[in-house]
Backbone atoms as SQL, in Angstrom:
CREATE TABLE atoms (id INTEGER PRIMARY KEY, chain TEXT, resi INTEGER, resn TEXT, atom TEXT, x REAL, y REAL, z REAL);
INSERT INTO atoms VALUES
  (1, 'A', 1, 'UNK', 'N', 66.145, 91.843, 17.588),
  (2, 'A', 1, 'UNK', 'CA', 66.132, 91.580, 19.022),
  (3, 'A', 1, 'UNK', 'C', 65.859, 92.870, 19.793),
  (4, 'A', 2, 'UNK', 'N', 66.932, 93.552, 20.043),
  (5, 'A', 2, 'UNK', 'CA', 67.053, 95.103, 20.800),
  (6, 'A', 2, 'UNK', 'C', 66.242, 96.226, 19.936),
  (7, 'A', 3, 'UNK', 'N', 65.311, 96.826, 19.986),
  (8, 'A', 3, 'UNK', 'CA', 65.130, 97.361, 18.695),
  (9, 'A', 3, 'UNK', 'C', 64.564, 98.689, 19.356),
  (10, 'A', 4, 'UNK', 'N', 65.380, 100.118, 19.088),
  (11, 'A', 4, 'UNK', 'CA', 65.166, 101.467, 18.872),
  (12, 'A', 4, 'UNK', 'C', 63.952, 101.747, 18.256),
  (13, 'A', 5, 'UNK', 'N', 62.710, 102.127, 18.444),
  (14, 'A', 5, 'UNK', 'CA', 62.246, 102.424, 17.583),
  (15, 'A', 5, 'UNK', 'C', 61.957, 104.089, 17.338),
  (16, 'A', 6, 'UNK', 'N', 62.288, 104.943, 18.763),
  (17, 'A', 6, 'UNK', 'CA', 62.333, 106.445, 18.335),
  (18, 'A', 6, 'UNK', 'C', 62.724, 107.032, 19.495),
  (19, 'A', 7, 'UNK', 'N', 63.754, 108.085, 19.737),
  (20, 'A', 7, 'UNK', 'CA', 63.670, 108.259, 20.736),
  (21, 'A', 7, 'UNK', 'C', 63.749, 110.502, 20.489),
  (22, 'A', 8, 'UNK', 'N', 62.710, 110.766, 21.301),
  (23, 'A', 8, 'UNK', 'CA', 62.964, 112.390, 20.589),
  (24, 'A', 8, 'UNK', 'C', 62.632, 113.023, 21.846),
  (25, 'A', 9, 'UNK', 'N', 63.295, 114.059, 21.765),
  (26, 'A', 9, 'UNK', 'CA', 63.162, 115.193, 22.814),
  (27, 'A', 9, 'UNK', 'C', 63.349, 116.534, 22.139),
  (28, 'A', 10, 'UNK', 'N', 62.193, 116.907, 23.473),
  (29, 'A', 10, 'UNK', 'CA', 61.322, 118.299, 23.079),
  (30, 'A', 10, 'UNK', 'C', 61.388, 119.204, 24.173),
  (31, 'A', 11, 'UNK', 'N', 61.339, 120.403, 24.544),
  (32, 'A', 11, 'UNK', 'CA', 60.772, 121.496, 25.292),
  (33, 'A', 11, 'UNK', 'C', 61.226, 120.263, 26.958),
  (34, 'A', 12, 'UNK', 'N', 62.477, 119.802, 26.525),
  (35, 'A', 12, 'UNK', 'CA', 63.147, 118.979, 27.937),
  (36, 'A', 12, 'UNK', 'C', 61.689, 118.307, 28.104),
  (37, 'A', 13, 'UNK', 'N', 61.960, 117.577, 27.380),
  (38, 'A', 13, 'UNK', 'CA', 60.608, 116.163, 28.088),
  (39, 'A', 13, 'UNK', 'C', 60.937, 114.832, 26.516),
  (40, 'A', 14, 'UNK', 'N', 61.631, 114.169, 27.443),
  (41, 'A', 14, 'UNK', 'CA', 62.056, 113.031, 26.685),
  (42, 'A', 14, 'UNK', 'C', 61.296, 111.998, 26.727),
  (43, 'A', 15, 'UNK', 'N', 60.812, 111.240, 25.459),
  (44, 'A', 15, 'UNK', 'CA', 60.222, 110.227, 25.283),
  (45, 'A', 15, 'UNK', 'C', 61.003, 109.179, 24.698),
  (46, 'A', 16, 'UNK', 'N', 61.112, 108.118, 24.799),
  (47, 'A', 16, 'UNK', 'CA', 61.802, 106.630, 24.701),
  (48, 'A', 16, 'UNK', 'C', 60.502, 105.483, 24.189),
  (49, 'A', 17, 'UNK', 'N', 60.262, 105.239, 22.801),
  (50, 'A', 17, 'UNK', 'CA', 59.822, 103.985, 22.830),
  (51, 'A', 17, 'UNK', 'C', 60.487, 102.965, 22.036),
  (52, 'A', 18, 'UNK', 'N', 60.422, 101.618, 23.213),
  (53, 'A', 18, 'UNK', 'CA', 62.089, 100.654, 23.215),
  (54, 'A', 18, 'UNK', 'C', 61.108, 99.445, 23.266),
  (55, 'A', 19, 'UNK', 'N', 61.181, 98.393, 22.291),
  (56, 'A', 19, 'UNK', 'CA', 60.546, 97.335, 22.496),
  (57, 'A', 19, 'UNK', 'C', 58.826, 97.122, 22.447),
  (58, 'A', 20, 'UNK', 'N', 58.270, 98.455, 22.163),
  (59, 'A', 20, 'UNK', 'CA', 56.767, 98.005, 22.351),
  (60, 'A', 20, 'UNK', 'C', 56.007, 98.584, 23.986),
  (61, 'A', 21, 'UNK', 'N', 57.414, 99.681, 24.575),
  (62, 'A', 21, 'UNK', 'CA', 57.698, 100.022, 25.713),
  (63, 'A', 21, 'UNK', 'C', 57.774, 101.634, 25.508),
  (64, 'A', 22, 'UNK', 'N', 56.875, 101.889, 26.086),
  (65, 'A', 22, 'UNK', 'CA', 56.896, 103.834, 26.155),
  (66, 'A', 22, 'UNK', 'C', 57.437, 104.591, 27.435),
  (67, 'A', 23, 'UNK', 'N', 58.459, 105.334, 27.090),
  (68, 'A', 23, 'UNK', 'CA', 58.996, 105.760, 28.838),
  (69, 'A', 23, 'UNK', 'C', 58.930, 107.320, 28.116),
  (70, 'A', 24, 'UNK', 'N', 58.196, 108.421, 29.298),
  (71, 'A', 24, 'UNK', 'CA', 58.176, 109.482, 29.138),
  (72, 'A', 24, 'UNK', 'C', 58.450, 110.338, 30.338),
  (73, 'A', 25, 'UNK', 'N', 60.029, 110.803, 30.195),
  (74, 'A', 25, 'UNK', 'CA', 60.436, 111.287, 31.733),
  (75, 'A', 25, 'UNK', 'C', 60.444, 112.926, 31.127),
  (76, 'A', 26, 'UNK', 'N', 60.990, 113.774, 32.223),
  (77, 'A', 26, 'UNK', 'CA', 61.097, 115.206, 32.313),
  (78, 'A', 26, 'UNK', 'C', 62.524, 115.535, 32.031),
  (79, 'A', 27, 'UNK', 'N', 63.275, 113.995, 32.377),
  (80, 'A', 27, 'UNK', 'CA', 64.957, 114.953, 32.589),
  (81, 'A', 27, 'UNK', 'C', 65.874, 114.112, 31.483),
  (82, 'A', 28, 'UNK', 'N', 66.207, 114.038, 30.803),
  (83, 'A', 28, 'UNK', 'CA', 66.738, 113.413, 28.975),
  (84, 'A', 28, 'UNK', 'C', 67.820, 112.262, 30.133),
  (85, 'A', 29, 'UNK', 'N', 68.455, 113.002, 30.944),
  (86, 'A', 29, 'UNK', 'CA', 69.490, 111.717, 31.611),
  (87, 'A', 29, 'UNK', 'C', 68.804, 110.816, 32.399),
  (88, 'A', 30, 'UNK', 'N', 67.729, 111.372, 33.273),
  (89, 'A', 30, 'UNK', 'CA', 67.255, 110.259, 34.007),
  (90, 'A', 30, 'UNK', 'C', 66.232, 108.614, 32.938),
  (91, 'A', 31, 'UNK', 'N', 66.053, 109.384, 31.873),
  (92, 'A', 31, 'UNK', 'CA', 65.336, 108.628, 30.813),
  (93, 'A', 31, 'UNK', 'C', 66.546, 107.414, 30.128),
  (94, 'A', 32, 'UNK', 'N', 67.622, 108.425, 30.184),
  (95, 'A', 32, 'UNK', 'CA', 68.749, 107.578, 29.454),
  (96, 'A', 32, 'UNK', 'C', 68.974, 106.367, 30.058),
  (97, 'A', 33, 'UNK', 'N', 69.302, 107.451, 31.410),
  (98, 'A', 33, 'UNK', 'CA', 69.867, 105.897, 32.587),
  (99, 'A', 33, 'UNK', 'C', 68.835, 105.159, 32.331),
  (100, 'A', 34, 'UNK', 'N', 67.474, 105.058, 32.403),
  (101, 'A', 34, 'UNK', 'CA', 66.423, 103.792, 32.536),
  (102, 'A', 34, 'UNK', 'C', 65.807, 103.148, 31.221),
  (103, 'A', 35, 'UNK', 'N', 66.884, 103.965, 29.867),
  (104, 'A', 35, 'UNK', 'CA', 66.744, 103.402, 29.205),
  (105, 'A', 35, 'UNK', 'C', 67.854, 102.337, 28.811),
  (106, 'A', 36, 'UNK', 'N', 68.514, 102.623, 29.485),
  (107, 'A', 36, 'UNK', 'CA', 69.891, 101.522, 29.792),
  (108, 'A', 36, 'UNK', 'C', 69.385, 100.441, 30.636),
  (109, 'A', 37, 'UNK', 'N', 69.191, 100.712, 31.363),
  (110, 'A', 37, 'UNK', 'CA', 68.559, 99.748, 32.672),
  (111, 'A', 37, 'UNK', 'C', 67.727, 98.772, 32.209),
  (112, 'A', 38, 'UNK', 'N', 66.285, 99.363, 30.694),
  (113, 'A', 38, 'UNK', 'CA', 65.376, 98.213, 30.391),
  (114, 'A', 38, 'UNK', 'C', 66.681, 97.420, 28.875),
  (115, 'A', 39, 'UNK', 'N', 67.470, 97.725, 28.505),
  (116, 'A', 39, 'UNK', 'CA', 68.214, 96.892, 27.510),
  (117, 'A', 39, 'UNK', 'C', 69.155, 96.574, 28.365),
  (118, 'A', 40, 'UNK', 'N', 69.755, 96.638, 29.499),
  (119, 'A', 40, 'UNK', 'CA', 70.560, 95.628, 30.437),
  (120, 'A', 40, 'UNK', 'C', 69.760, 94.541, 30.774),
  (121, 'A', 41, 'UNK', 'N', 68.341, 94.666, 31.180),
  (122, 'A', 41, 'UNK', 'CA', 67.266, 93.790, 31.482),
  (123, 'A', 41, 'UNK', 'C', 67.120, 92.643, 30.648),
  (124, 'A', 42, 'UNK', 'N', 67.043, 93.239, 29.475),
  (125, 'A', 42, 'UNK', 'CA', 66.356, 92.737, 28.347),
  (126, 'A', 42, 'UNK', 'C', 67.490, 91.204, 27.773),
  (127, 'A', 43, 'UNK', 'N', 68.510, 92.329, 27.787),
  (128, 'A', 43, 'UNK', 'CA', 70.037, 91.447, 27.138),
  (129, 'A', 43, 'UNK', 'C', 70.055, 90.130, 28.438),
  (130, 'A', 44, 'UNK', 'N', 69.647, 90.889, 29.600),
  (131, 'A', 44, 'UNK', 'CA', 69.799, 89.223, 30.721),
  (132, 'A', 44, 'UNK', 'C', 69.040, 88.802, 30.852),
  (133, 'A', 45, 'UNK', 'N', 67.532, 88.254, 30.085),
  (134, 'A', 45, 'UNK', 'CA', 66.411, 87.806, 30.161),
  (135, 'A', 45, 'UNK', 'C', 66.500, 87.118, 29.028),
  (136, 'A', 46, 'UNK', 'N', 67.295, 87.554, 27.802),
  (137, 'A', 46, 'UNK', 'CA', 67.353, 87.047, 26.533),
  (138, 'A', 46, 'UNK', 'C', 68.699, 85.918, 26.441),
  (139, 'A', 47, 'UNK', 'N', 69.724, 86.568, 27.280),
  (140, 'A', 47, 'UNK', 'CA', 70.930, 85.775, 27.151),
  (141, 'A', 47, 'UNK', 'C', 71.718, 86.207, 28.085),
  (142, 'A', 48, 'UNK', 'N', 72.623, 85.117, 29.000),
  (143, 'A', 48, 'UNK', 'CA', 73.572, 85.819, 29.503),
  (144, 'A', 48, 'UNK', 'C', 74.762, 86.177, 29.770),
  (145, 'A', 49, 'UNK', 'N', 74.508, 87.614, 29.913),
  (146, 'A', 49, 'UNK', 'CA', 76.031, 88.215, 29.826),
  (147, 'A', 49, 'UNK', 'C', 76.354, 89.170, 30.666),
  (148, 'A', 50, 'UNK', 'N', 77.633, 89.501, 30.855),
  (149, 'A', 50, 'UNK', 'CA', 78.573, 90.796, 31.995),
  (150, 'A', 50, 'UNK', 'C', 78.822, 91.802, 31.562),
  (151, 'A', 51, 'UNK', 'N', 77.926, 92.755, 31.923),
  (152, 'A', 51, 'UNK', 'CA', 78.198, 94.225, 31.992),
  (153, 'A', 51, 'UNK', 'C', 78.606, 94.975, 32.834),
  (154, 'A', 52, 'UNK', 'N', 79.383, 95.977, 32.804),
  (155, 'A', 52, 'UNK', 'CA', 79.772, 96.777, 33.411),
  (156, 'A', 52, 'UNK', 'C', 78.194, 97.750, 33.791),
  (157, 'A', 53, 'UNK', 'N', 77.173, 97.666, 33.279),
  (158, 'A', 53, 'UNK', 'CA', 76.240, 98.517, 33.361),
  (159, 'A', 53, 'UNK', 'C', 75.215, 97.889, 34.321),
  (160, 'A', 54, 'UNK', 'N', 75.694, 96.604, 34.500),
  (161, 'A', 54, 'UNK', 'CA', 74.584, 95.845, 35.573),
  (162, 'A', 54, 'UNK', 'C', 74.997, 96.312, 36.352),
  (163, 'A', 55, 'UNK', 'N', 76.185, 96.247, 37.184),
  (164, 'A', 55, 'UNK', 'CA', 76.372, 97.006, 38.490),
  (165, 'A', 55, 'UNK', 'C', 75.584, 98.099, 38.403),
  (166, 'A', 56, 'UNK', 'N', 75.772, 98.947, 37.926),
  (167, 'A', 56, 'UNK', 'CA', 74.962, 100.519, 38.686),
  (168, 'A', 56, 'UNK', 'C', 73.576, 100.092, 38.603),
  (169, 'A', 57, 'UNK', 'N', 73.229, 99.320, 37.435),
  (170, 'A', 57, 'UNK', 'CA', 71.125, 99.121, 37.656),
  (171, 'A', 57, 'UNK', 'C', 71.394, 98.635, 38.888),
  (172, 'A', 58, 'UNK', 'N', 71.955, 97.244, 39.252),
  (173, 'A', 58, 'UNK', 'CA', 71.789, 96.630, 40.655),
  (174, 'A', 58, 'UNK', 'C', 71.550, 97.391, 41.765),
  (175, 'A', 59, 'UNK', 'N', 72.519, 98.758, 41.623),
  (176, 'A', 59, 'UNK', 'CA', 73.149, 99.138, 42.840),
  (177, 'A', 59, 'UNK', 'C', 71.704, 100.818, 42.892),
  (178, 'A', 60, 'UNK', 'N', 70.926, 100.847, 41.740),
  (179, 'A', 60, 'UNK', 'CA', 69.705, 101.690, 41.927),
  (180, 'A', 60, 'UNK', 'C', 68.203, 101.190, 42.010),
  (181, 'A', 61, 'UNK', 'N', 68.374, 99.358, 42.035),
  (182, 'A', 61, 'UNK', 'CA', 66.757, 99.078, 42.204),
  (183, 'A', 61, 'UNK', 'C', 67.433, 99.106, 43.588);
């Protein structure tokens, strides 16, 4: 379902590919947070459920 497939950081420039999904930010936390944000997505598109982590996505789109 959820599936990691690599996530590596270099010379501070983090890359995330999550699902068939490539995210390439500058700052390792801002990547984190939005890599939280697309598997909060994902988990409520697939099935649903209550996270404590939906609030903050909600509260940053």
């Amino acid at each position: 379902m959820l599936r990691l497939i690599a996530g590596v950081v270099f010379g501070g420039l983090a890359i995330f590919y999550f699902d068939g999904i490539l995210f390439v930010t500058s700052s390792l936390l801002m990547s984190f947070d939005m890599f939280l944000n697309v598997i909060t997505s994902r988990c409520k598109v697939n099935e649903v459920i209550g996270l404590d982590i939906s609030g903050s996505m909600e509260s940053q789109e």
